[in-house]
C-alpha positions, 0 to 999 in steps of 0.5 A, spaced: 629 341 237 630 347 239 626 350 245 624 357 247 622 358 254 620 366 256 620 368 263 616 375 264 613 378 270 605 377 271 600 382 267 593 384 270 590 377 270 596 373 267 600 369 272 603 362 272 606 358 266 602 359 259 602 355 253 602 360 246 602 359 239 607 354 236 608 351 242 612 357 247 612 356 253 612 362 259 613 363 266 608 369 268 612 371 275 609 373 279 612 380 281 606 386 279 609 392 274 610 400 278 613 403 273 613 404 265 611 396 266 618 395 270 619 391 276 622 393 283 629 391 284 630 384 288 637 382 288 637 375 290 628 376 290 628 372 283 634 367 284 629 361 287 624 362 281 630 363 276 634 357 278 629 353 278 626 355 270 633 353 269 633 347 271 627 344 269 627 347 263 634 345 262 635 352 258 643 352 255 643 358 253 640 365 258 637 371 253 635 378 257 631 383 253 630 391 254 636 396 258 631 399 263 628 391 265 630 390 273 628 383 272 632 381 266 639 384 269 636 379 275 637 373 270 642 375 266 647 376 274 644 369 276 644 366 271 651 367 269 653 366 277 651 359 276 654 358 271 650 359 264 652 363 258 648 369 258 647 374 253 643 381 252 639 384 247 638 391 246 632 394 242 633 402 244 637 407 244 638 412 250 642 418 251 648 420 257 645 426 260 640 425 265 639 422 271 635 415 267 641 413 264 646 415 267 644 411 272 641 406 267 649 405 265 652 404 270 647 398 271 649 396 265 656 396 265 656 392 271 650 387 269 654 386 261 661 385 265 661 377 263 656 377 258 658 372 253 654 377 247 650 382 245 645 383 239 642 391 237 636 391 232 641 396 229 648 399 227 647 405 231 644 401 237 650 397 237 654 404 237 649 407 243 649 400 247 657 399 245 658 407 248 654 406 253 656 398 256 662 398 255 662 392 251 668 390 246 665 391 239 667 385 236 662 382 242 656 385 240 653 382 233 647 387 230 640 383 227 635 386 224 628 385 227 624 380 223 619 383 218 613 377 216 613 379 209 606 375 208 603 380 212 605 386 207 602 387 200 603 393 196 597 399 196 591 398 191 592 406 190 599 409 190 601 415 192 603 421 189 610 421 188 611 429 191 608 426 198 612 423 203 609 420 207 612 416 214 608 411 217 609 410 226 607 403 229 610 404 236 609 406 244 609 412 244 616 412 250 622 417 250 627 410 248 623 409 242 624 416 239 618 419 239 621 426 240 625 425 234 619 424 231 616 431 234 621 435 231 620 431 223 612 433 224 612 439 221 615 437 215 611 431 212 605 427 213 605 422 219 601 416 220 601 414 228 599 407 230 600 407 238 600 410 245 604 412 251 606 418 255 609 421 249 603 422 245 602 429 249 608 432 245 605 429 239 598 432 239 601 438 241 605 439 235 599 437 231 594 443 235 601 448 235 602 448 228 594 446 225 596 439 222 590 436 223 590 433 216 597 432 215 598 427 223 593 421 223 594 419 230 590 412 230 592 410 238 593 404 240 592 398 234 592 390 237 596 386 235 592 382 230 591 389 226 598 391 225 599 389 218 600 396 214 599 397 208 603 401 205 606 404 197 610 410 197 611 412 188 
């Protein structure tokens, strides 16, 4: 059987080695976020721990998730310097113009040079990771996020078939989109499901053009509540 290990940095009180449902097991490291849940730099700080989970766990296979994640460049060149195959998995997209991800993408050319593949989330992730790494095409494999339909279930009352109707359950960050999503708000009803530093904008959009009744903004949503239902006629 198959085993997933998650290897992550600690969380306010979560630290050490934790057990989750379905037997998952996650090593809480203990380097403390500083920045947007990031951690600083180390290099060579992280290779005795990583090393080790590698070993003990008998990992085959080296997964690194999020482009702006020091700690996943850090296991991704370790682990491949060691000798394990690694890939990379992108969820954002990000832009070519500011400081962020210019620098961001010289990082990424460097850390994905020897990456035996890549997943996007989407086809335009992998155009946006594809221009942005470097990466051959042919080396970058797109699959879509999983949605547990069991969870899901049409609306006991539809809507009406003249409203369109967006429903948005994310952090609200630059790399998830959200100031697309300001510039849609005018023109439909939006329903929001989250919080971060960009909620600023929406709520200023909301006050500029009176949207009170057309932008719902639900803040953050625990995870055991974000089963949305949703019928659009």
């Amino acid at each position: 059987m198959d085993l997933v290990v998650v290897m992550t940095h600690a969380y306010q009180n979560r630290s050490g080695v934790r057990y989750m449902t379905g037997g998952l097991k996650v090593y809480y490291v203990l380097w403390k976020p500083f920045l947007m849940q990031n951690t600083l730099p180390t290099f060579y700080g992280t290779l005795p721990i990583i090393r080790t989970i590698l070993i003990r766990e008998k990992i085959s296979l080296v997964d690194g998730h999020q482009a702006f994640s020091t700690l996943c460049h850090e296991a991704l060149m370790h682990a491949h310097t060691i000798g394990y195959k690694v890939v990379f998995t992108d969820h954002s997209l990000y832009g070519f113009g500011d400081v962020g991800s210019i620098h961001m993408n010289k990082v990424l050319q460097f850390t994905l040079a020897d990456v035996t593949q890549a997943i996007c989330v989407s086809h335009t992730s992998k155009e946006n990771t594809v221009l942005r790494s470097g990466l051959p095409p042919e080396k970058v494999f797109v699959i879509p996020n999983a949605v547990d339909t069991a969870m899901f279930k049409p609306a006991l009352e539809l809507l009406s078939n003249r409203e369109i109707v967006i429903v948005v359950i994310s952090r609200l960050l630059y790399r998830k989109g959200a100031d697309l999503l300001v510039e849609v708000i005018p023109e439909v009803r939006i329903i929001v499901g989250g919080d971060g530093p960009k909620i600023v904008r929406l709520e200023e959009m909301r006050e500029k053009h009176s949207l009170q009744d057309r932008v719902d903004m639900l803040g953050a949503i625990p995870h055991a509540k974000r089963a949305v239902i949703v019928a659009i006629s």
